[in-house]
Every structure is written in C-alpha cells, then in structure tokens.
DRENBAMAR-877700 format. One record per atom (N, C-alpha, C): residue in one letter; x, y, z. Coordinates in steps of 0.02 Angstrom, whole numbers, plus 50000, padded with zeros to 5 digits. Layout:
N
AXYZ ...
! end
This chain:
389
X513544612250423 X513584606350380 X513344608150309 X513644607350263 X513554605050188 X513034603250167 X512554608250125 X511994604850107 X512084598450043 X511604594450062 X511924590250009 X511354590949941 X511794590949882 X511564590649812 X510984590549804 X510414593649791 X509734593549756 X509834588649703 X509744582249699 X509724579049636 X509224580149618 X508574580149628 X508124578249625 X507824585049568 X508074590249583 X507844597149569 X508304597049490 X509054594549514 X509344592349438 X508934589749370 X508964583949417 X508694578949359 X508164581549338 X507674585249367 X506944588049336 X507074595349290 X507674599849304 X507944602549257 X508444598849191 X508384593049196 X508864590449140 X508094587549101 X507794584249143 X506974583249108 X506664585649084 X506884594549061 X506484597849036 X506504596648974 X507154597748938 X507664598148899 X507194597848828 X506634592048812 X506534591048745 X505714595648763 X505654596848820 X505104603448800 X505444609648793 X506074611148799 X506364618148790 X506474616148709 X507054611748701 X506924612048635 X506434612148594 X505824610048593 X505254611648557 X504824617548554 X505174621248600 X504934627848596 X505454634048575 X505894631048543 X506634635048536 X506534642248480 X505974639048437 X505934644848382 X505324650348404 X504774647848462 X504384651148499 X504594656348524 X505154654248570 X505804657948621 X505774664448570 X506174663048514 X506394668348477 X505914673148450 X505484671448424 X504734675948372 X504214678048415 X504154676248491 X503984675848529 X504064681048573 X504784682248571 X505134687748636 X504754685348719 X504644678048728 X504504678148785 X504514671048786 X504554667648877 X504294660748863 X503544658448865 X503524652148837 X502734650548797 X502624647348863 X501894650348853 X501664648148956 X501604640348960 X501604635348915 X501764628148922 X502454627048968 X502884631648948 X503234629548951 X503624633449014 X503244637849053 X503114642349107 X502824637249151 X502354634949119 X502114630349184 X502424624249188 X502614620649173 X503214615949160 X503844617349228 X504204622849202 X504614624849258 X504444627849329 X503894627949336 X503424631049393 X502994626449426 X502994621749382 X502814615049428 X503084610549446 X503784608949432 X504334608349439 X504614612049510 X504544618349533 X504814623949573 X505514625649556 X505524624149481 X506134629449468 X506354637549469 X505784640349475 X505544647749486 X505494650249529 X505674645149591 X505744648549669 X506134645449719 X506724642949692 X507344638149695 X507404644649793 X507604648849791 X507744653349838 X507264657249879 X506504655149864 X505844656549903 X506054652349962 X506124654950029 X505994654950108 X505444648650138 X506124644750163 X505494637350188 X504784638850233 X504794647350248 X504704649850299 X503824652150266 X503964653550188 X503224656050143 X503174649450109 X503474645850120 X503054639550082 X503604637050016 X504284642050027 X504794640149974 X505144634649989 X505514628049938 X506094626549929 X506774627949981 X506984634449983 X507524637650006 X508154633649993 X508194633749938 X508874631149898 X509354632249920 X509994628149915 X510714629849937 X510824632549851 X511384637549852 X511504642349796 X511994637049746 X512204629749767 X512554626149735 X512154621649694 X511844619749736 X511274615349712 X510694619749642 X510514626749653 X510234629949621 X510914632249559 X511484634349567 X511694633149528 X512014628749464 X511844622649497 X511604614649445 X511274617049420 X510614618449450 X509864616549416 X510074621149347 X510224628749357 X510274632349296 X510594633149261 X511294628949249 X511714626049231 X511234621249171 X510894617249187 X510614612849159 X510384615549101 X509764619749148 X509384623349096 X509684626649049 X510294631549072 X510494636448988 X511074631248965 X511194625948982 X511374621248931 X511124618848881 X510314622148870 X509784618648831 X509584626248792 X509554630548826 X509534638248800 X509554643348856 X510054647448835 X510144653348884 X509564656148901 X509184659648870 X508254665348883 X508084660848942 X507994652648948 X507724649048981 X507984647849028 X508574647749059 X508934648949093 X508824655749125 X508944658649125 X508924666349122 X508514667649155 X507844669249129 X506954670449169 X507234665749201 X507394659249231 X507144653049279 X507564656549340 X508084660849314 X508774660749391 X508334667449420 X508124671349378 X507854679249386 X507224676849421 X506794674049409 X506444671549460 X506534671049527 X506894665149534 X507124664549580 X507574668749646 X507924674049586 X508234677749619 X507794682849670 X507254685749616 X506644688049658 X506414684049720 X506354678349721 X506134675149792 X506764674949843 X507384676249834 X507874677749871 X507844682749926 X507344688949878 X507254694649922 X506724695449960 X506284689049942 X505674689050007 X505984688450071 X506594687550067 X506854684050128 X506874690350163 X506934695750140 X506854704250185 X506084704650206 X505614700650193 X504984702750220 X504924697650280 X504384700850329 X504364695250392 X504024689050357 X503964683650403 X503914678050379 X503034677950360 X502624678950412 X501794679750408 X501644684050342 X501924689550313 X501864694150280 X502194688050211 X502494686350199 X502754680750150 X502334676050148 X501944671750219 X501624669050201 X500874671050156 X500854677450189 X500164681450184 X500344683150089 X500654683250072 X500734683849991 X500744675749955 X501074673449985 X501394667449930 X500924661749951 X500964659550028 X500824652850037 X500064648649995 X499594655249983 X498904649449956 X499204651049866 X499734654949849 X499844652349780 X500704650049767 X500774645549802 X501514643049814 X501964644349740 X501474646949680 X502144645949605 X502094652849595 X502734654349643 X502774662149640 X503374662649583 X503154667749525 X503624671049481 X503464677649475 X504264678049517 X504504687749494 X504864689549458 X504684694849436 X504884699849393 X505334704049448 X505974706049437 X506174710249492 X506644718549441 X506454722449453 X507144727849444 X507354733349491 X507784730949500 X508494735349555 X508624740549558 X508644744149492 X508964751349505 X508204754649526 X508344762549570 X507894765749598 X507574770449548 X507084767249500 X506994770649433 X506164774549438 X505854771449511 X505144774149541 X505134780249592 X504684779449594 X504554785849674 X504124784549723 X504254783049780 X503904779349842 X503644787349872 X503054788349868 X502754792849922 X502754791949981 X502914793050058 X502794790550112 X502214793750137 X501684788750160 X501084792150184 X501134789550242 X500384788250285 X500404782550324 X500174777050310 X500734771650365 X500754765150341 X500744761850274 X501254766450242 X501524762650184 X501774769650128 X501834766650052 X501784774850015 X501344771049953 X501304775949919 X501144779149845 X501674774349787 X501774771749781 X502294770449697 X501884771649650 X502664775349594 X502544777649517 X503124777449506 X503144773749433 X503814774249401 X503874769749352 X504264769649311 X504324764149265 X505004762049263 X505164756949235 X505784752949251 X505794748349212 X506454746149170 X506734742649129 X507004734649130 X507074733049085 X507594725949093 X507254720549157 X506404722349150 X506174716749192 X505974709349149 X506574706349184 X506744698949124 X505944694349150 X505674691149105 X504884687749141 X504444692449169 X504284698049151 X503834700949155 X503174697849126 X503334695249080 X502604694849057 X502144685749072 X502534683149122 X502494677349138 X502544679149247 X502404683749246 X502814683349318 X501974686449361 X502004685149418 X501304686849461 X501474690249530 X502174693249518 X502444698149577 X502834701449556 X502954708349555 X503434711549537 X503934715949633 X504434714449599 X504964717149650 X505304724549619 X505154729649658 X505414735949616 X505754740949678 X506274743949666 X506904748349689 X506334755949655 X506354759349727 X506054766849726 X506684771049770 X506604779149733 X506654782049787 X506004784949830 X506564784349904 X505864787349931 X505674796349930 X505054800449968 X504914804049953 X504404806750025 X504614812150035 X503994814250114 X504004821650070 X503434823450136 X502964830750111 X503694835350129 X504194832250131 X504704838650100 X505364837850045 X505124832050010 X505494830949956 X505914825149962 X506424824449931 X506844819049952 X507054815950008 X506704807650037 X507214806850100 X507884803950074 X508404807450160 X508844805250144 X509134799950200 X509634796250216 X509714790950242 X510224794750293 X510234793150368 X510704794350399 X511444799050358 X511524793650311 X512534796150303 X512334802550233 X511774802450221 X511314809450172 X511164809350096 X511234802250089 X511114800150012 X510344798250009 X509994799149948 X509374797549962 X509004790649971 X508784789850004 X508654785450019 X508164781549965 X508144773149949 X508044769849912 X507684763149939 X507164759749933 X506684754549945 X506474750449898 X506344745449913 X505964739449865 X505454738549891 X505144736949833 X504324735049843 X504074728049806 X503584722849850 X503444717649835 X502494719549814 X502604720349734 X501864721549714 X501564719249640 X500824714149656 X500464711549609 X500534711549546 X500934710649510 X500974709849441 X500474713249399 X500014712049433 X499254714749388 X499324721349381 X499614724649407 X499594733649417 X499824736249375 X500584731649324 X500994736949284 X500754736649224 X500844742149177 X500804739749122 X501464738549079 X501544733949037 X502044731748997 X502134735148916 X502604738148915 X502884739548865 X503344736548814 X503154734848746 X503564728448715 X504224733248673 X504884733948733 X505414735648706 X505814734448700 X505904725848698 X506374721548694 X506524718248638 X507314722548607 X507314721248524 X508174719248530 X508394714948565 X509244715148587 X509474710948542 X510104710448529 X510474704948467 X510464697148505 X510044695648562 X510364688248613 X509834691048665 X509734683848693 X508954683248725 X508394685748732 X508204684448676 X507674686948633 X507124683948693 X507174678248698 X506604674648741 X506464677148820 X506944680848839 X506904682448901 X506224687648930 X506144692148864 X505504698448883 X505714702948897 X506354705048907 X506574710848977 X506334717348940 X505654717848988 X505394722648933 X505244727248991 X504964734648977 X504914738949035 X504194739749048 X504054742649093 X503524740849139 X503234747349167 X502884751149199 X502674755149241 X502114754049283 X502124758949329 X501704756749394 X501384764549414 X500784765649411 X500354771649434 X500064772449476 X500614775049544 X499944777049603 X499994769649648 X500084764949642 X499824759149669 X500014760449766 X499614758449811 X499654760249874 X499784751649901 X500584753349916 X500884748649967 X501084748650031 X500764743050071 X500914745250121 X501634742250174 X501854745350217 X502554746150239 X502704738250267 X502344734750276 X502624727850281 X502824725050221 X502794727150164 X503024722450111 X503444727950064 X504044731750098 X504494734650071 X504924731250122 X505484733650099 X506254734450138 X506784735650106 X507374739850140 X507984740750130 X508374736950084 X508674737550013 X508754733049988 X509594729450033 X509894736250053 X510384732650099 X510254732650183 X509784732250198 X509374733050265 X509644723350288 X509794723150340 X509564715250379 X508984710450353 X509204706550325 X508744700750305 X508234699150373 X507694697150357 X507094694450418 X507254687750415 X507504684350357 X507494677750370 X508234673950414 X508084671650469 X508704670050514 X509314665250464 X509144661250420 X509684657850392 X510414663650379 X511044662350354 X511334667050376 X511634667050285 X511184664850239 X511274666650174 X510934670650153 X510454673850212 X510344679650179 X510564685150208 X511024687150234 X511394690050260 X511654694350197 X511524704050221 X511694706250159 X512194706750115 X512774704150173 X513394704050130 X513514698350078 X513124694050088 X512994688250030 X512564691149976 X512174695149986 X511774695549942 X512094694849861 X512454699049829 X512904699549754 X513064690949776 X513384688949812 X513654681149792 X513044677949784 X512654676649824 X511954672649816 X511724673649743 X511524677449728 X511154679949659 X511444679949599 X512234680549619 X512794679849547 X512844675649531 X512934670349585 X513014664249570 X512614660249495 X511904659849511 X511584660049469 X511554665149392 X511854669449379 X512164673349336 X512604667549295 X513214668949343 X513844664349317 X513514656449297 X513024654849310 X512774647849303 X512464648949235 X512034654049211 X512054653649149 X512484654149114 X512864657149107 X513574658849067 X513794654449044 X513894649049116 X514524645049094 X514004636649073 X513164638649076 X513054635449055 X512894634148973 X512774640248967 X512774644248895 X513544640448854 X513894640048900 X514654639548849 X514674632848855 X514564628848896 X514504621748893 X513844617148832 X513424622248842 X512864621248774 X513314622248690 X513504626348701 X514074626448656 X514494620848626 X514884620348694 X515294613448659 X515014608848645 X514324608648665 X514134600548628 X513794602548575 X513614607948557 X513174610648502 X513914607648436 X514454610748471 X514954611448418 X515214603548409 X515364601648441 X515444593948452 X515044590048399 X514494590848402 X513964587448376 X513974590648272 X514394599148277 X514224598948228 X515044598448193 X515344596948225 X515994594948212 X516214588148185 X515664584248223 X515454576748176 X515214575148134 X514684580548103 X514474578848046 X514734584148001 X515084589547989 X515214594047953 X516004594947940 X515894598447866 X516834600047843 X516574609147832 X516774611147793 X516794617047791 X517044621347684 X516814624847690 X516634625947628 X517174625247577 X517954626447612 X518404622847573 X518604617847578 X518514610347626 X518754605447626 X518154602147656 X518114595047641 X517314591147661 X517504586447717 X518254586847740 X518514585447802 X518364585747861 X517894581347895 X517584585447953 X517734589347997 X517584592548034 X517854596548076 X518354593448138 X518054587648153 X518614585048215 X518844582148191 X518984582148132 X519664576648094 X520364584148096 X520364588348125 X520714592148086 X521234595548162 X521644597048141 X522244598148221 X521914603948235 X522054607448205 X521774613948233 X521224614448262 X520584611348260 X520014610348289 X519994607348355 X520354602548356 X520584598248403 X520884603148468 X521314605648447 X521554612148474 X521294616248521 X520654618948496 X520084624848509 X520024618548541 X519584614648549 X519154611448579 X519444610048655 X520134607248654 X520384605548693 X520314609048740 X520744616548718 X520744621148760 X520024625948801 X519584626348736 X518984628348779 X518644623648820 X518944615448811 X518684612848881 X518954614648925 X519634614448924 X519974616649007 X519714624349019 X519494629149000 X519274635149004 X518524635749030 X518304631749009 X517514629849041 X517564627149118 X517774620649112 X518054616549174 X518234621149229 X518844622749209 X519284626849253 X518754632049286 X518494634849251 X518244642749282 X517514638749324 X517284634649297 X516634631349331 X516944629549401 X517524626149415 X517784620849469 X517714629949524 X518234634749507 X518224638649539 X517764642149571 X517114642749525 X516514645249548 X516214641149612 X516094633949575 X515834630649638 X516204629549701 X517064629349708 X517234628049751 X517304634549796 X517244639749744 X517484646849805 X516804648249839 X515844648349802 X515494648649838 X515384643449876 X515584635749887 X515584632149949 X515934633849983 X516444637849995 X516894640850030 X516694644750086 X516154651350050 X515824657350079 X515004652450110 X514934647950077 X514174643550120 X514314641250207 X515044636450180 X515454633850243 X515624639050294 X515874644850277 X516104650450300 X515484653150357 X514994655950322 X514464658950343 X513904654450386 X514004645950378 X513534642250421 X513904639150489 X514544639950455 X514864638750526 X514644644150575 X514794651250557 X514944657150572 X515314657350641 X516134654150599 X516694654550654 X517164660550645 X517084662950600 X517594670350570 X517254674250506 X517474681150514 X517344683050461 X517484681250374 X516744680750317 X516854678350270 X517244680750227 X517354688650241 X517574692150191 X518114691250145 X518544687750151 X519034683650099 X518764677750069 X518134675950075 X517874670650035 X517454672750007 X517074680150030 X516634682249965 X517104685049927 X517844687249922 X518234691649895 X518034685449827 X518354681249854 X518554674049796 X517864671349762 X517394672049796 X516754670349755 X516374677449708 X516734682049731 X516664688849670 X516934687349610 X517574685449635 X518034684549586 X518014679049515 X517794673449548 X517494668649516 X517214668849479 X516484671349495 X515904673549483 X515984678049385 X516494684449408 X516484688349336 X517184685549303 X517624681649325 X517824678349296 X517614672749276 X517054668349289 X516914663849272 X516464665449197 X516144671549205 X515524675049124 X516264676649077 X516704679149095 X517304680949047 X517374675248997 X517584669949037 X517864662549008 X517384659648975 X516734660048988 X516174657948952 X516064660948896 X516054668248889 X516244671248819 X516814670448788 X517584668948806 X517904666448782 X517914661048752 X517604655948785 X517454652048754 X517124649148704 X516514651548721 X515974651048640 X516344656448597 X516684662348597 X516784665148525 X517474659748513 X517834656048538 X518444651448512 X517704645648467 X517354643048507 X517124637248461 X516564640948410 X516394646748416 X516004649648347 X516594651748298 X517054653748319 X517524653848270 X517934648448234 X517864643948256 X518064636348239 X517734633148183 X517074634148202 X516634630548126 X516554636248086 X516864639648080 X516744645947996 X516154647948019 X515914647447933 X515284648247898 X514724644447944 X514784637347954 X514234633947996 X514094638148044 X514554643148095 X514424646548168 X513874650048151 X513504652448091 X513144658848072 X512594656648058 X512464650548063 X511614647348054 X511224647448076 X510614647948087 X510184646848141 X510034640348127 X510054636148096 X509924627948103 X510534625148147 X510814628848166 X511474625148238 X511344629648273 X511494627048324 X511214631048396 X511744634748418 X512534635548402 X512904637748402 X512944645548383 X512484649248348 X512544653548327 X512154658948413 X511634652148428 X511164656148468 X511514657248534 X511974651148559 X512344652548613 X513044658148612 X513024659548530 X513584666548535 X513344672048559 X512644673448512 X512074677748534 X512024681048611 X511734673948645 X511524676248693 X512164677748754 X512784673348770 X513134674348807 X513374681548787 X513404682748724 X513714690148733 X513294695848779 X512674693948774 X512104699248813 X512054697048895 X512394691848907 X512344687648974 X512844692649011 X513464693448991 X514164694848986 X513944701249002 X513234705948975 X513344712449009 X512864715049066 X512704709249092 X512554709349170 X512944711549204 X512854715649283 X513074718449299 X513644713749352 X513464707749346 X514044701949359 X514714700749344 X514554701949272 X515084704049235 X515534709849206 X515394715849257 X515884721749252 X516484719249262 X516914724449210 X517754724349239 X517734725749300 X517404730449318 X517634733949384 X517484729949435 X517134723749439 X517294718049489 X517914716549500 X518434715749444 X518924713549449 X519244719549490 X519204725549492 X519574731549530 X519264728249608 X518804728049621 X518544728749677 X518934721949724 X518924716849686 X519314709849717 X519874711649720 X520274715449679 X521174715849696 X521284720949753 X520514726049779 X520654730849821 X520424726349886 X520044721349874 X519864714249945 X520584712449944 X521144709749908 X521434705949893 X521964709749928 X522274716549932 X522654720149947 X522654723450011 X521954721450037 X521954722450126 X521424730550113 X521324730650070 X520724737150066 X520094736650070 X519754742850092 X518904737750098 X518594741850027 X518204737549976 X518134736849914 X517674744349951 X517494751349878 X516954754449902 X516384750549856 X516074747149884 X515484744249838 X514984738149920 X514504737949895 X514104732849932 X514354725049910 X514064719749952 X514214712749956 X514944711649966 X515404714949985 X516084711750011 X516224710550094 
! end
C-alpha cells in the first residue's frame, strides 16, 4: 500500500521559507548554513527524513521526502541541498543493525551527516574493527553535521583486500564528527552555502559493527532499502533539488517580470510575446519532467512493497527520470535567466542565484550523460554495467 503524503513534514518545510530567506546573504559570505537556521530544520526532522523507525528515525517514503525538498530549494538550492544530504546519510544507517543505530542515534535523535562515497580513506583491519585515515572531499554540511559517513579501502597485514570477484575491496564507516578536521576549500561559482568542504580523519579506531558494504544487504527489513534501490532512493532527492531550484526560478522570474522592462524598452517583461513564450514553455518543461519523476519512483515504491515481480524496469524509468529530470531544470532556468537580460545578472533577484547554483546541482553524479547510456542498455534488454539497476 501507498504511503500516504507527509503533509505535515511539507507544510513545516514551506514554514521555513522567511527564515531561509533571512539568512540568504549569510548562506553566501558564510560558505555554510547559520546554525539558527540548522536548528530550525533539525527540529523540524528535516535532516533525517530517511533515519530508520528502528533508531528513533522518521523513515520517510522517498515521495513524500521529495516534497519536503522540493519546498526547500524552492526557497534556495545550498538549503535544500545540506537538508537532502543529510538525510541521505541516514538512509545508510539502514546497513547498520538496528541496536547498533540505536546505540548511536537514539539519546541524540537530530542526527546530521556529513557523508562521502568515493573510497578516498584506508581502513586497517585489526581486530574487531580497523584503523581509518584519509581525507575526502565534497562533504556537503560538514561543518553543521555530528556524524560523518566515509567510503575506505580496506587493508590487512598483507596489503590490499580484495573481494571475492578481485577488486579491492571498499567499506563505509559511521564516525563522530568530532574526529575530522575541516579544511575550508570550498570556493565554487553556485552553492556557496552548502560547505562541501574536505575533511580528514587520523588513525580513528572503528569498530566492525558500525561499517558495512556500501552494496552489501541492507539490515533494515523494509524493502527500500534494498541495494538495488539504493541510486533511486537517494537521487530522488537530488532531482528534487533541481527541479526545485528551477521552479524557484519561475517565480523569482515571474515576480520580476511584473515589475520590470529592460534597458531598451520600460515595457514590462510579461507584457511582451516573446516572454510569454519562454515562460510558457519552461512551465511545461518543469511540470512535465517533475510529473515523470514522481510517477516513475511511485512506480518502483509500488513495485518493491508489493514485491510481486522484479523492479528492474521501474528502476530503469526512475533512473531515467531522475537525470532527465536535473537536465530540464537547467534548461530551464538558463531559458528564464536568459529572458530578463541584464536583470538575470543581479544579485538583488534571486534569479541570478538559482542559475548559479543549478548549474553546480547538474554536476552531481545524478546527472551524468552516461545515465542516459545505462537506461537505453535497461531499455534494450541488457543488464546496465553499473550498480542500482
């Protein structure tokens, strides 16, 4: 059965709205979010939308969580952004046993992670647990976050392990925030506010209950966490900024389309065909690609809770969605930044900031072309070479 709609989680992400805006120029000079406004969304439990009913989480349906952040980077992408990355981190508690989740989270229920993926550390294997060292990049909320999630390779007293099929083998680790130190190297043209700044970790001794396989069997029985969901689960929220980013847009532009002409004519902007035009069309371009998103991942939810057949043609279509849906969102905001001229280039319209940032959204790894290769090789009766299909 169909989970039904989180309103509730909505409406408290649409409630944020005039504390994000009041912190909009913070966001920027800042390179991080302002802990008012950290705790705000954390008391709320927007930051652990996908934390396990099992540690004391929410455990969001991925539709419902993709509202909520929808909302948010309708108001500003950075904020958006840290809120889904959060969350996405509590997705992966779902690989730890449940006591061991509780044993971290439950006496401080406002868990925010910091997570990074690629295997950029080195896991010592000792006993009962290893060694991590390493440093690692593009951890978005680092400097607001009180768990870090980190991708190692591993390592025994004879060098590299390797995995059954002989590649080396690779682990995540769920560890204290307090340990890394932060490095401020986050200088990007678009989401400035996010932090994704790099990090390292020296020596710290973890022990083997609070790693796992990043494509290993989920511990948590629901069947969304099932690893072949994993890329849909987590993209989702991706594509939710995007296309919320581009919907911030049109009303940014909307709004400045009503009061503005342009440096050769004092004609406003929606008095004029051509404007009319753009507008039109980047609504059906927004619309369109949103309808698809949500209806192809209710597709793969229905799919996987029934569990009457294999999903694999409905995650094909919720891949697909997914990096077509960040495409259309950049299509779209550069049609309505190109629409108001000179006004698109201001920072007193917010329009300039949602060009900004969707372009940096856009190069998530959500948004590769080579998604699109991988769905026409689902699409053609081939099995994609990549994980989550």
């Amino acid at each position: 059965m169909r989970a039904a709609l989180r309103q509730d989680l909505v409406a408290d992400a649409t409630e944020l709205a005039p504390q994000i805006l009041a912190v909009r120029d913070e966001l920027e000079s800042g390179g991080r979010l302002p802990a008012a406004l950290v705790q705000c969304l954390d008391q709320a439990g927007l930051m652990q939308l996908y934390l396990p009913r099992s540690m004391g989480g929410p455990e969001v349906d991925p539709i419902s969580s993709y509202h909520v952040i929808e909302e948010i980077s309708k108001v500003d992408g950075s904020v958006g952004w840290c809120t889904f990355l959060s969350s996405v981190g509590c997705y992966f508690s779902g690989w730890l046993k449940a006591d061991v989740g509780r044993e971290l989270f439950v006496s401080d229920p406002h868990v925010r992670i910091a997570a990074s993926f690629r295997a950029l550390g080195e896991a010592q294997a000792v006993d009962g647990g290893y060694i991590v060292t390493g440093r690692w990049n593009y951890a978005s909320g680092i400097d607001h976050a009180n768990w870090l999630a980190v991708n190692c390779l591993v390592v025994d007293e004879k060098g590299p392990r390797l995995t059954p099929a002989g590649v080396p083998e690779d682990r995540m680790f769920m560890i204290p925030a307090e340990h890394a130190t932060i490095y401020d190297t986050w200088t990007p043209m678009g989401m400035l506010g996010t932090g994704s700044k790099d990090f390292s970790i020296e020596g710290i001794s973890v022990p083997e209950e609070r790693s796992w396989g990043l494509w290993d069997s989920a511990q948590e029985p629901s069947p969304l966490y099932d690893p072949r969901l994993l890329l849909t689960m987590t993209w989702t929220l991706v594509v939710a900024n995007a296309l919320g980013m581009a919907r911030g847009a049109m009303e940014a532009f909307v709004e400045l389309a009503s009061q503005s002409g342009s440096t050769r004519s004092s004609t406003l902007l929606r008095d004029r065909t051509p404007i009319q035009n753009t507008v039109g069309k980047a609504e059906a371009i927004i619309s369109a690609s949103r309808t698809y998103v949500l209806d192809s991942v209710e597709a793969v939810v229905d799919v996987v809770t029934e569990g009457k057949k294999d999903p694999g043609p409905e995650i094909a279509q919720a891949r697909l969605a997914i990096t077509h849906g960040m495409w259309e969102a950049v299509k779209a905001v550069d049609m309505l930044f190109h629409a108001a001229g000179t006004n698109g280039i201001h920072q007193k319209y917010p329009l300039e900031r949602f060009f900004r940032d969707v372009h940096v959204c856009v190069q998530h790894g959500a948004g590769l072309l080579s998604n699109f290769d991988l769905g026409g090789q689902a699409m053609l009766g081939l099995k994609p070479d990549d994980h989550g299909w």
